[in-house]
DSSP file (Angstrom, degrees, kcal/mol; ACC not computed):
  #  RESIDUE AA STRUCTURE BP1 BP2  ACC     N-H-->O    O-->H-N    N-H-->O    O-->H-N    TCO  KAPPA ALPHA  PHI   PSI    X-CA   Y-CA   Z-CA
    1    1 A X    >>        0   0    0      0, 0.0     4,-1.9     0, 0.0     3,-0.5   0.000 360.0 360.0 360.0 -52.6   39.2  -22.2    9.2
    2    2 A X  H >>> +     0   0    0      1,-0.2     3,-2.7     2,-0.2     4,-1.3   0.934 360.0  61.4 -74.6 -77.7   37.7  -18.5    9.8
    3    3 A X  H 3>5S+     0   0    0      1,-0.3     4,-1.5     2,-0.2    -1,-0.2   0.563 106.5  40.1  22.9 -66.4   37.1  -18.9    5.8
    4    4 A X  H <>5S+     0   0    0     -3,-0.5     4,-1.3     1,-0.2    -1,-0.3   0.922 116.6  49.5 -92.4 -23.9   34.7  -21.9    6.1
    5    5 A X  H <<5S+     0   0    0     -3,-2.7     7,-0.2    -4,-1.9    -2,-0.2   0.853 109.5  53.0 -67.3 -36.0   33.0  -20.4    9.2
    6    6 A X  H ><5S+     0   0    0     -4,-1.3     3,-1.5     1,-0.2     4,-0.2   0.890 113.0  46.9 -51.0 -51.0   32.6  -17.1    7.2
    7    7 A X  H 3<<S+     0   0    0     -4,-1.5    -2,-0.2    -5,-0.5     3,-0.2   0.865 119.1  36.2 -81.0 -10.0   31.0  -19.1    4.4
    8    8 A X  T 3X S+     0   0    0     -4,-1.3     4,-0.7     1,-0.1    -1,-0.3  -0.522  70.6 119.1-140.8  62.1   28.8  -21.0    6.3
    9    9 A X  H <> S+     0   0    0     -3,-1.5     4,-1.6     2,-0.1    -1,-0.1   0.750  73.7  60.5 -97.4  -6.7   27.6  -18.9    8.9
   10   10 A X  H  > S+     0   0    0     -4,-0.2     4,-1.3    -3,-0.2    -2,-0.1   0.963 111.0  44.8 -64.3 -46.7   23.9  -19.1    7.8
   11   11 A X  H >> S+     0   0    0      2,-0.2     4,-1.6     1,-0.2     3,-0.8   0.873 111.2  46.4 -45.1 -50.2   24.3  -22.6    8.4
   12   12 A X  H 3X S+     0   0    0     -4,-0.7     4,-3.2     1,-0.3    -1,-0.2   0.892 114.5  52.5 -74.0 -51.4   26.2  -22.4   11.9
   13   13 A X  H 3X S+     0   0    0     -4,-1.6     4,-3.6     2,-0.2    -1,-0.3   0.809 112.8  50.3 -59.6 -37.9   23.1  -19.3   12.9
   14   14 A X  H <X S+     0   0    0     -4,-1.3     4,-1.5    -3,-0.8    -2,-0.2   0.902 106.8  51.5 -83.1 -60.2   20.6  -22.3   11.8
   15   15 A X  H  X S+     0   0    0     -4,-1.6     4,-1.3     2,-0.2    -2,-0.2   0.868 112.6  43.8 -44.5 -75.9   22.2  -24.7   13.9
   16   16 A X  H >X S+     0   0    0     -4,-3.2     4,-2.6     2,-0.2     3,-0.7   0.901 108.1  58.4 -48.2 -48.2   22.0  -22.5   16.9
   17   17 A X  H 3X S+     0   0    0     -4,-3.6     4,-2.8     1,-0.2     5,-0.3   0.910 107.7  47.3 -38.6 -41.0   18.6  -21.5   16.4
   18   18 A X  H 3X S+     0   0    0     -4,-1.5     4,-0.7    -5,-0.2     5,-0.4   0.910 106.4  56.4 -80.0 -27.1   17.7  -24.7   16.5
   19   19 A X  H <X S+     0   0    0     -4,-1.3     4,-2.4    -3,-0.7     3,-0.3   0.881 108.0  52.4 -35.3 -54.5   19.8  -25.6   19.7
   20   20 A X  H  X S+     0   0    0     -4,-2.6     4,-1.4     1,-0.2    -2,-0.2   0.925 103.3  54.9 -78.8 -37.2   18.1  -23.0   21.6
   21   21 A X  H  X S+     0   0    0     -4,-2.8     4,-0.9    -5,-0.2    -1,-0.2   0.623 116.3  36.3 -70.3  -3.4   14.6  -24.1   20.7
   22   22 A X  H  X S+     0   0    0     -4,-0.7     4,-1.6    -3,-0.3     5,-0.2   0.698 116.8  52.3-109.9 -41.7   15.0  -27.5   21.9
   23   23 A X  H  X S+     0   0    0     -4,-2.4     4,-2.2    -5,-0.4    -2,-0.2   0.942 114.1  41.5 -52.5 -38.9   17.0  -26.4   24.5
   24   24 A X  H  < S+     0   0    0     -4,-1.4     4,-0.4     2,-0.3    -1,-0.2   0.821 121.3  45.2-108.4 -45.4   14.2  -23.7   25.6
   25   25 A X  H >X S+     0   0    0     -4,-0.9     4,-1.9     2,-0.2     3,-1.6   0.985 106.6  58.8 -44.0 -81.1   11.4  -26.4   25.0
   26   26 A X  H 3< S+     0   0    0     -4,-1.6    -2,-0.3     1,-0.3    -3,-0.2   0.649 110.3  41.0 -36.4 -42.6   13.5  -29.1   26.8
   27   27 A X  T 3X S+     0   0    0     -4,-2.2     4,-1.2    -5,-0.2    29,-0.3   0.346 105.9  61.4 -94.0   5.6   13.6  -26.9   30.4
   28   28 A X  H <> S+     0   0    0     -3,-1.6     4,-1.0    -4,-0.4     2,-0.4   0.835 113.9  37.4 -48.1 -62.7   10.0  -25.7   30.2
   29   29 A X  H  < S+     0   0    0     -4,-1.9    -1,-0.1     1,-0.2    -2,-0.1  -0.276 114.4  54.4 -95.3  58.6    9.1  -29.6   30.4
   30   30 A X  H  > S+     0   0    0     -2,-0.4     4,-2.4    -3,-0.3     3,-0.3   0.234 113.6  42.5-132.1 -62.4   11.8  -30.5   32.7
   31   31 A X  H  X S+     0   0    0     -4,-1.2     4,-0.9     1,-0.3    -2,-0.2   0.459 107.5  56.0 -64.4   8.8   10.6  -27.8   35.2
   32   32 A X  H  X S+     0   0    0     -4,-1.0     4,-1.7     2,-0.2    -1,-0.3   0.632 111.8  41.0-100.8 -13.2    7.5  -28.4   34.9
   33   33 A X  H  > S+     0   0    0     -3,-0.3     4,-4.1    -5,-0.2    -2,-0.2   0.899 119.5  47.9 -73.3 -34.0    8.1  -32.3   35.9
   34   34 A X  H  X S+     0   0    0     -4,-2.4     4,-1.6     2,-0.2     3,-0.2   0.986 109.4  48.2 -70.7 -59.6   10.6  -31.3   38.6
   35   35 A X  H >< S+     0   0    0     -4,-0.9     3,-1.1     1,-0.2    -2,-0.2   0.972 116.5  47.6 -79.9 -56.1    8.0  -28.6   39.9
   36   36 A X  H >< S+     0   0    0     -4,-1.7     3,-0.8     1,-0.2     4,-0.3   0.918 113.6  49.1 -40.2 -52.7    5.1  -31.9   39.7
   37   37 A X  H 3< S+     0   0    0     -4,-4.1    -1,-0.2     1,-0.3     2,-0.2   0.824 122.1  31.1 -59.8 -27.4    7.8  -34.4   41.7
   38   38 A X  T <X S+     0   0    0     -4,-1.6     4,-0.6    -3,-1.1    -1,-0.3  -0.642  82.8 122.8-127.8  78.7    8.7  -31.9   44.6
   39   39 A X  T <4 S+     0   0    0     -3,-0.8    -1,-0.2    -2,-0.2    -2,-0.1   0.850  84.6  34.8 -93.7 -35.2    5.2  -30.1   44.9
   40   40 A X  T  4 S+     0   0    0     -4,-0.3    -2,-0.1    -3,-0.2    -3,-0.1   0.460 113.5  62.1 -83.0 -15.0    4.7  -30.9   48.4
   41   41 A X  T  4 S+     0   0    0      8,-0.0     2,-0.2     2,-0.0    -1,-0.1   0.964  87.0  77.9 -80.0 -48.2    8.5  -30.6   49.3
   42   42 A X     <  -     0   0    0     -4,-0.6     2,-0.3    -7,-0.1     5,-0.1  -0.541  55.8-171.8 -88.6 150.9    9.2  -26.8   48.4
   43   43 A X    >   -     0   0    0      3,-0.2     3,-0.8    -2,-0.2     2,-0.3  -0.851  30.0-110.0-123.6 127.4    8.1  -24.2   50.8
   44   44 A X  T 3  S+     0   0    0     -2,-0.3     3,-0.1     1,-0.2     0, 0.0  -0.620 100.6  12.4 -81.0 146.3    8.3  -20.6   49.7
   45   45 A X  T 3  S+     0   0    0     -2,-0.3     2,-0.8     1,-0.1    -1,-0.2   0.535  94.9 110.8  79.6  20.3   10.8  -18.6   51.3
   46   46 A X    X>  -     0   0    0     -3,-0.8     3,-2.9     1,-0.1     4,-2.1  -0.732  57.2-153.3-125.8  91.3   13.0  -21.8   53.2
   47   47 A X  T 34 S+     0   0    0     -2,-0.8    -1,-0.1     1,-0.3    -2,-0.0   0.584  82.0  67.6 -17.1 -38.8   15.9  -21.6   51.3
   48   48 A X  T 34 S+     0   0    0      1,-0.2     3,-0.4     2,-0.1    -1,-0.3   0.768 110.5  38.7 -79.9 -25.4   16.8  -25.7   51.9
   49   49 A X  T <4 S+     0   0    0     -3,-2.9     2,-0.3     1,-0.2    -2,-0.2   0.794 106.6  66.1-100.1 -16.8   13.9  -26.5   49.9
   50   50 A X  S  < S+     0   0    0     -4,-2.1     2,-0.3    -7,-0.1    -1,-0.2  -0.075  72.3 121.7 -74.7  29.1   14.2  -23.8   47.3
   51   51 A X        +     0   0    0     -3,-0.4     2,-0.4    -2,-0.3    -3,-0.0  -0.750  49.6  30.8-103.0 161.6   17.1  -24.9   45.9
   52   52 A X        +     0   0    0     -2,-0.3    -2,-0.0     1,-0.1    -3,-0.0  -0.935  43.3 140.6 121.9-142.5   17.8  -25.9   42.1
   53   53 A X     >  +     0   0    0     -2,-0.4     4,-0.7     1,-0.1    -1,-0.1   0.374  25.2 135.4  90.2 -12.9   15.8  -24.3   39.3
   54   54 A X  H  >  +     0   0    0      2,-0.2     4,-1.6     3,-0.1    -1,-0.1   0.447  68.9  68.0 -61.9  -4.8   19.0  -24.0   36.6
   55   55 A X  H  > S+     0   0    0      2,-0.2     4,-0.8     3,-0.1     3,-0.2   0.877  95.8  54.2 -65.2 -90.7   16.7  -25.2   34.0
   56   56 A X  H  > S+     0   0    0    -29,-0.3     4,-2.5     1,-0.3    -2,-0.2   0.600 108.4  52.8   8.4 -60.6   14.8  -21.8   34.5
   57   57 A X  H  X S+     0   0    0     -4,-0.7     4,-2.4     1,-0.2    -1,-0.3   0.974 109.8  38.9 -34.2 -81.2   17.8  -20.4   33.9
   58   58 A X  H  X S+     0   0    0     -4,-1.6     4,-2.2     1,-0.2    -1,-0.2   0.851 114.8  58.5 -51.1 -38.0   18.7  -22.1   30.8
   59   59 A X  H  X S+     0   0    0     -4,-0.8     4,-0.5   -32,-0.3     3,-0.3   0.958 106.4  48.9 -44.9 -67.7   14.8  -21.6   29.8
   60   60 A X  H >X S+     0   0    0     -4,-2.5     4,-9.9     1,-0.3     3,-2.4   0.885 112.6  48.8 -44.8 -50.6   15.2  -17.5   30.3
   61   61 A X  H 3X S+     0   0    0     -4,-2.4     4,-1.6     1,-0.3     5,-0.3   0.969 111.5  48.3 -69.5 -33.5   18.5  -17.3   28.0
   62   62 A X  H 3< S+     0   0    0     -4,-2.2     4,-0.5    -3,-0.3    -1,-0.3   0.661 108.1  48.4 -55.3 -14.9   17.2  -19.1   25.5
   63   63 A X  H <X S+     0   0    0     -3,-2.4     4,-1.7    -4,-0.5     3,-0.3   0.863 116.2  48.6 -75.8 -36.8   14.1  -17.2   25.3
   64   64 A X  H >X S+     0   0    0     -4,-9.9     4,-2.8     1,-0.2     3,-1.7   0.980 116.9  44.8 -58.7 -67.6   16.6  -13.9   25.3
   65   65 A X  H 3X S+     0   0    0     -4,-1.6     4,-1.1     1,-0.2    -1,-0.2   0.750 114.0  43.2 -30.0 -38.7   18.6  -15.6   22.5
   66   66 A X  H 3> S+     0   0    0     -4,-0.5     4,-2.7    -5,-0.3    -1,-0.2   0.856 116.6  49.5 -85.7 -32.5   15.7  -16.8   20.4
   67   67 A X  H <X S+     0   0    0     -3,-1.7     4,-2.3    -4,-1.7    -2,-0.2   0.974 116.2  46.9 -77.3 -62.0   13.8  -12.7   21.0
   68   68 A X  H  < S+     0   0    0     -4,-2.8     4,-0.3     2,-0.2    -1,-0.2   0.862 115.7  46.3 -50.2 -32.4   17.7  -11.2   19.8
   69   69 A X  H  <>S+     0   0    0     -4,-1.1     5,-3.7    -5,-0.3     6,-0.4   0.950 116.4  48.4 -70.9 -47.3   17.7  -13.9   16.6
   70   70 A X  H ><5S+     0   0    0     -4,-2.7     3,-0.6     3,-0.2     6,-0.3   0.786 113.6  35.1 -64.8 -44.2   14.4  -12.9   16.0
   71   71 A X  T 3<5S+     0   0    0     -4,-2.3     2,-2.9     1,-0.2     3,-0.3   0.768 114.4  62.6 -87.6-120.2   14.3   -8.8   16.1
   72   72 A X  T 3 5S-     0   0    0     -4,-0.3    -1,-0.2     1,-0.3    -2,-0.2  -0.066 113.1-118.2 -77.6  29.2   18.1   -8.8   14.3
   73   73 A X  T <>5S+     0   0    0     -2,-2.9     4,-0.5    -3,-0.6    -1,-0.3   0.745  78.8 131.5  55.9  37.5   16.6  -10.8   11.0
   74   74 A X  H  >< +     0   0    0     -5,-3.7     4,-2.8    -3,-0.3    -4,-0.2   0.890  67.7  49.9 -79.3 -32.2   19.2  -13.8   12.2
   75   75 A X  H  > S+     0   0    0     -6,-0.4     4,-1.7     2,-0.2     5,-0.5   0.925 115.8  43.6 -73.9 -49.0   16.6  -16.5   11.9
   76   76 A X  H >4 S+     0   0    0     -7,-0.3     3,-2.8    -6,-0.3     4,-0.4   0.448 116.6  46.7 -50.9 -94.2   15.6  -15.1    8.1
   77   77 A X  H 3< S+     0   0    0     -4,-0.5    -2,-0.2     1,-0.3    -1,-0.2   0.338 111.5  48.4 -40.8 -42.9   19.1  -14.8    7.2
   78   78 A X  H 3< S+     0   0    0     -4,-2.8    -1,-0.3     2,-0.2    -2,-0.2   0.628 126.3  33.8 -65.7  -6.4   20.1  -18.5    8.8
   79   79 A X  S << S+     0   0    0     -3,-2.8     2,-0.9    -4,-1.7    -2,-0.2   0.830 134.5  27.6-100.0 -58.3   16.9  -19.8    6.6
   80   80 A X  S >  S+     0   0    0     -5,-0.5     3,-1.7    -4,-0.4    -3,-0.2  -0.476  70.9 167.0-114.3  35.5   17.2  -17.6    3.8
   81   81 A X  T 3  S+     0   0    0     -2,-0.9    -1,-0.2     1,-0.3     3,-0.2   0.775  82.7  42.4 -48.3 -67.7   21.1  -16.5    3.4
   82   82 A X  T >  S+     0   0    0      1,-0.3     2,-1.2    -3,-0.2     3,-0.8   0.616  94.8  74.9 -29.4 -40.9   20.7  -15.0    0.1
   83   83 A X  T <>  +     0   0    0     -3,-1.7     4,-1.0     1,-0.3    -1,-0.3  -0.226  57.1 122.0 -70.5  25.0   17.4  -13.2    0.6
   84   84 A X  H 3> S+     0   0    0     -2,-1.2     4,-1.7     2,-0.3    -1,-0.3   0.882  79.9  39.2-105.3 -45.2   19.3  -10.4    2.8
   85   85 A X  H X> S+     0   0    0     -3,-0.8     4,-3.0     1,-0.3     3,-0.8   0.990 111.8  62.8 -66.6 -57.2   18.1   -7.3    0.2
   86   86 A X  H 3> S+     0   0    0      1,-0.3     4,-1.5    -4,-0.3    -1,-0.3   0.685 110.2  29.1 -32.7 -55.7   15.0   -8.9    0.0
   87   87 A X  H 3X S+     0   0    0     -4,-1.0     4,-1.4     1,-0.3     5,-0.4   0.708 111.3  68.0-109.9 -32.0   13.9   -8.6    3.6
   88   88 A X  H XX S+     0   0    0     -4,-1.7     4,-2.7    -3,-0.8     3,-0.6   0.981 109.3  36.9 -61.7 -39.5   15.9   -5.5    3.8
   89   89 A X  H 3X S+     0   0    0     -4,-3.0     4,-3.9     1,-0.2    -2,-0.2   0.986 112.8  55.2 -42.8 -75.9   13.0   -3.9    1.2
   90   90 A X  H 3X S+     0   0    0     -4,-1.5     4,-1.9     2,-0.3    -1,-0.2   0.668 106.3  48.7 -39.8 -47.7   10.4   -5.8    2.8
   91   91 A X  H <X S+     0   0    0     -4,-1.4     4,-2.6    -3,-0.6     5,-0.4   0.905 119.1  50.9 -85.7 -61.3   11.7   -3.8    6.7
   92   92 A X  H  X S+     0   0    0     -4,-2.7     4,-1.8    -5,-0.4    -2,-0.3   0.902 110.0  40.1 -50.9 -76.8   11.5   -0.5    4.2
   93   93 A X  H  X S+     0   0    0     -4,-3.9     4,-1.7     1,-0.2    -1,-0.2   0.820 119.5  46.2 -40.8 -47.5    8.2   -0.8    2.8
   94   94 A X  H  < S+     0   0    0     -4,-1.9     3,-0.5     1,-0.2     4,-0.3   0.926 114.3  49.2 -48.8 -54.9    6.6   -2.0    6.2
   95   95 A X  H >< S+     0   0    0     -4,-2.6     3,-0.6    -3,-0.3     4,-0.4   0.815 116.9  46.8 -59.6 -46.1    8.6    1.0    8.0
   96   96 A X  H >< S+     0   0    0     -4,-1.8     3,-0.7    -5,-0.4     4,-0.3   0.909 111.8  44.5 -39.1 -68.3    7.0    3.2    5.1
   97   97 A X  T 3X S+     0   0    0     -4,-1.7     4,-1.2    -3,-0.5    -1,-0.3   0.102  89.8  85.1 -88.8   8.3    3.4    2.1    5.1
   98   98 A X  H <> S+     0   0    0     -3,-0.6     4,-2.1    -4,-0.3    -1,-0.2   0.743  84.4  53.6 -98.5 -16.5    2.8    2.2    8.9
   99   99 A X  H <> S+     0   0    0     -3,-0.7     4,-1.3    -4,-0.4    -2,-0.2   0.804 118.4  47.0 -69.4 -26.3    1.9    6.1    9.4
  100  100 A X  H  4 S+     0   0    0     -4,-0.3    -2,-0.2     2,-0.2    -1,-0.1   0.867 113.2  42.9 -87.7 -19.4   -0.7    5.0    6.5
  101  101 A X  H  < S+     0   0    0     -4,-1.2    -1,-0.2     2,-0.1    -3,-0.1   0.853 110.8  59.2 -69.3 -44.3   -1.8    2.0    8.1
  102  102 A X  H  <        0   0    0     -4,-2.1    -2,-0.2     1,-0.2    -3,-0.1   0.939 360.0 360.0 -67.5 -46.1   -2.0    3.8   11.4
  103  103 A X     <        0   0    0     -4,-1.3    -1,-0.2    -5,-0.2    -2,-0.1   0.522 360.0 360.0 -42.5 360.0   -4.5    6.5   10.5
């Protein structure tokens, strides 16, 4: 079991990425239909109409999840397992060339 998870973790990282962008897509346009249906109902600051809003929720971790995939090379490595030196080079050269770029 840990074995096949080991060997296909690119896959399993892929999987999630993609969860989280439909997930993260799916409660954007869910609060925004819910915020259309009860536009005239909520009142800021009266607590009985201000309730709900867990798709927000789910929107924010998914954004944090997709931001962490993104900065910690998880989305290359779930497209690209193999490619791991490669893009490590690629994070060197950039890291290299950016006092020359900046000037």
């Amino acid at each position: 079991m840990f074995e096949w998870i080991s060997d296909s973790r690119a896959s399993i990282a892929l999987v999630i990425i993609i969860g989280l962008v439909a997930a993260f897509v799916w409660s954007i346009r869910k609060g925004l239909a819910e915020t259309r249906r009860r536009a005239k109902d909520e009142v800021f600051g009266d607590p009985e109409r201000t309730r709900g809003g867990w798709y927000w929720a789910v929107c924010g971790v998914s954004a944090l999840m997709l931001v962490w995939f993104y900065y910690s090379w998880g989305a290359a490595r779930a497209v690209f397992p193999k490619a791991a030196n490669e893009l490590c080079q690629v994070a060197k050269i950039d890291e290299a060339l950016a006092p020359v770029s900046a000037a």
